[in-house]
N, C-alpha and C positions, 0 to 999 in steps of 0.2 A: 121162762121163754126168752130167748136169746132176742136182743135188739138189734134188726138189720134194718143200715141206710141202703138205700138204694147209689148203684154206682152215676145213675144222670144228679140225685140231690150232690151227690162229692164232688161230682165235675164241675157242678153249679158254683155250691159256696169253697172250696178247698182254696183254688185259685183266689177268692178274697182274704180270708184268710193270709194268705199265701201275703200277698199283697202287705196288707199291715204290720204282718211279723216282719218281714226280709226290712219294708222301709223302716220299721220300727227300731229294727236294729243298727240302722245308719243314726237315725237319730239319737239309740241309746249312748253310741261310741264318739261322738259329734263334740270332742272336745278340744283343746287346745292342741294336743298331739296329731291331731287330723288337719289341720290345718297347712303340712309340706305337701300334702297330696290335694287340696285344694285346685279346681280349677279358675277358683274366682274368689276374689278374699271375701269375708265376712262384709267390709264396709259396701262393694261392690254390690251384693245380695240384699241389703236395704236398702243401700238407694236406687237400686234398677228396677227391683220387684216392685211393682204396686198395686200388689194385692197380699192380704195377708193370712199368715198361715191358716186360721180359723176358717177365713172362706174356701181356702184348699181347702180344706176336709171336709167340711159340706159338702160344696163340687162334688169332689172323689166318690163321697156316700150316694149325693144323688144319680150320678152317673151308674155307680155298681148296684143300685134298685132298680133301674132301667136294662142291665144288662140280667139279671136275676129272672126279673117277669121275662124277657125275651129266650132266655136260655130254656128255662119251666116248661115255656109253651114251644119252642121247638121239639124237646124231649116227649112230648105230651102226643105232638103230633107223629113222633117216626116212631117211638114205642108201640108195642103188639100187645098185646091183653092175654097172650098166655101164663106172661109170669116167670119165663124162663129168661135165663140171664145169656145173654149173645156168647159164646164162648169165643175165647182170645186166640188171635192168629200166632202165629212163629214170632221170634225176635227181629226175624229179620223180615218179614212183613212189616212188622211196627217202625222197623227202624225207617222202613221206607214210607211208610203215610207218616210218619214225622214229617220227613225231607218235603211231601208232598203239601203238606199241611205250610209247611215252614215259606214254600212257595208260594201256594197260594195267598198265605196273609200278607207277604211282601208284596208282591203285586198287586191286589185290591188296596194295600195301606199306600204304599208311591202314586197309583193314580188317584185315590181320592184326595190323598195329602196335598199334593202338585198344584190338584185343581183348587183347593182352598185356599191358595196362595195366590193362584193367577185370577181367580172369581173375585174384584174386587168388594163383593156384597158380601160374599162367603166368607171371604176373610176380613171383614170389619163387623159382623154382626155373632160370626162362628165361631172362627179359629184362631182369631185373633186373642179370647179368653185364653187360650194355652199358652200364647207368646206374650202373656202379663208376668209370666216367670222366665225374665232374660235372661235370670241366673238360674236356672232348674234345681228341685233337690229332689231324694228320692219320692218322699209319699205325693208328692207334685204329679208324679209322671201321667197320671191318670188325670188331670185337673184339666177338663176341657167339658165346651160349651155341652149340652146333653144331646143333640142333635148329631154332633161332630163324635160323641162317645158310640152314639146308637149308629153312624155311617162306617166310622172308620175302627171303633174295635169290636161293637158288637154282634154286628153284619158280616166285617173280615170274620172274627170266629168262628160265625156259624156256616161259613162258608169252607174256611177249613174242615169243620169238622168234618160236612157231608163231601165233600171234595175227595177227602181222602180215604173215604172209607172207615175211618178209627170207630169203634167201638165205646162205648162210654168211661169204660175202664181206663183205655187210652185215653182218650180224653181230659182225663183227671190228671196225667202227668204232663201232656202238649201245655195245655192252658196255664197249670201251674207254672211251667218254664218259661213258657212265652211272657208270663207276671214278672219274673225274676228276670228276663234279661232287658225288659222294660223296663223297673224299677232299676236298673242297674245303668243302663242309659242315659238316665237322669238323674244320676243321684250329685251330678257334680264335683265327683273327685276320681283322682288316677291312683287308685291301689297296686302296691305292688303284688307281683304273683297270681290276679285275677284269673282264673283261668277260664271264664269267654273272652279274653283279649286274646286269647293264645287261637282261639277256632274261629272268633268271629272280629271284621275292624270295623264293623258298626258298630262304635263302645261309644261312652259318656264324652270321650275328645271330638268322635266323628258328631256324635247329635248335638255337643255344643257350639262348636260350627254353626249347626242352622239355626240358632236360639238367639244369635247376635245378627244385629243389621246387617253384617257384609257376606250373611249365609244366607238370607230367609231366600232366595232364590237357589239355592243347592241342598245336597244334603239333605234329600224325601226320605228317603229310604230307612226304612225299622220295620220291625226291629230286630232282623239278622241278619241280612247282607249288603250290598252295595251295588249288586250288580246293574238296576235300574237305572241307578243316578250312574255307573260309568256309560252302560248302553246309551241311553239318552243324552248324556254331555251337562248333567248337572251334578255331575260328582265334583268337591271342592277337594283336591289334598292338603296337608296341615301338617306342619310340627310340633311336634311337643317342647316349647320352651317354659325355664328355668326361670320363676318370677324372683326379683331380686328381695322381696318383699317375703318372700315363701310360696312353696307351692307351682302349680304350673300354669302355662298358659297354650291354649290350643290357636295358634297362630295359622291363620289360612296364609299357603301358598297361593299368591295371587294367579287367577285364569288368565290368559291371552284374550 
C-alpha cells in the first residue's frame, strides 16, 4: 500500500525544511571566495553580533515548533471529514492568490513590524531579539523573540493563506518561497545574477539598511516589496558601494 502524506502535513513541514536546506547552503559555500560579495566583513559580524550562532538555532527551532502546532491546528479546523482532496484552480488563478497572498503578508508584516519599533516595550523585550544580529546571515532570518515569530510570521501566514483562497497544495509552494526570499534577505551578501533582485528591490541591500542604527526607523517592509515603506515616507534609498577592504557596502542615501 502506497504511503500518502497529506498536502496540509507538506505545507506544514516542506517550508522548514525549505528553510535549513537553502540557508544550509549559504553556509556550505561560506568561504573565502564569498567574501567580494560580502555585505559586512567577517570582523564586522563578530563584533556587532552578540548573540551566537548556537542560540540562532535554538530560536529558529523554537519559533518553527510554535509555527507547526499553529499551522496543524488551522488545517485541523478548515479541513472537511470527507477525505476528498480540494482540487486545484487554473494557473492563472494561483497565479493570482500568490499576488494576493504576497500582499496580504506584506501588509500585516509592515504594520506589525513598524509597530515593534515605535512600542518602546515591544521593541526592548520582542524585537529587539532580532536586531541582536546587526549583521544578518541566512539561517538568522527566522531568529526572533517567539511571540514576534507567532505575530508577525505565523499569523501573517495564516492570514495569507485564508485571505487568498489557496488551497493546501498551493500553499506548499507560497510558504516555501515566501522561506527562500526571507532566507535570502538575510543572508548578508550581494550575489551576482540573483534572480529575485531582478523582480523584487526588497533584497539583502534593502533589509540591511534596517538592520543598522541609521535604518531601524525605515525599511519595514518584507519580504517582497516596498510599496508600504514608499506610501508611508519610511522608505530609506541606498547605494550599493565598493568596500575597499572587499565586498560591498549598502550606504543609505540620506532623507531630508
Amino acid at each position: 500500500m502506497a504511503f500518502m502524506v497529506s498536502d496540509e502535513l507538506l505545507g506544514t513541514f516542506v517550508p522548514i525544511v525549505v528553510y535549513w536546506v537553502y540557508s544550509g547552503l549559504y553556509v556550505v559555500f561560506d568561504g573565502k571566495a564569498m567574501d567580494k560579495y560580502r555585505l559586512h566583513t567577517r570582523a564586522e559580524e563578530d563584533v556587532k553580533n552578540i548573540v551566537s550562532k548556537v542560540t540562532v538555532v535554538k530560536g529558529v527551532l523554537i519559533q518553527q515548533a510554535f509555527q507547526i502546532a499553529v499551522s496543524l491546528s488551522l488545517f485541523a479546523i478548515i479541513s472537511d471529514d470527507s477525505g476528498t482532496v480540494k482540487p486545484q484552480p487554473c494557473m492563472l488563478v494561483m497565479v493570482m492568490q500568490f499576488m494576493v497572498a504576497m500582499v496580504v503578508m506584506d501588509t500585516w508584516q509592515y504594520f506589525i513590524h513598524r509597530y515593534m519599533h515605535l512600542n518602546k516595550f515591544l521593541y526592548k523585550h520582542v524585537h529587539s531579539k532580532h536586531h541582536t544580529l546587526v549583521v544578518p546571515y541566512a539561517f538568522g532570518a527566522l531568529y526572533n523573540h517567539p511571540l514576534e515569530g507567532l505575530l508577525l510570521d505565523t499569523i501573517g501566514g495564516a492570514l495569507s493563506f485564508l485571505v487568498s483562497g489557496m488551497t493546501p497544495r498551493t500553499g506548499i509552494f507560497f510558504f516555501s518561497f515566501a522561506t527562500i526570499k526571507t532566507v535570502d534577505d538575510h543572508c548578508g551578501l550581494w550575489l551576482p545574477g540573483n534572480i529575485l533582485h531582478v523582480f523584487f528591490s526588497n533584497n539583502s541591500a534593502y533589509h540591511d539598511v534596517h538592520h543598522q542604527l541609521y535604518g531601524s526607523k525605515y525599511n519595514f517592509s518584507q519580504p517582497f516589496f516596498v510599496m508600504w515603506d514608499k506610501i508611508l515616507g519610511t522608505y530609506m534609498p541606498y547605494s550599493l558601494e565598493t568596500r575597499k577592504e572587499g565586498g560591498f557596502e549598502a550606504r543609505p542615501i540620506k532623507k531630508d
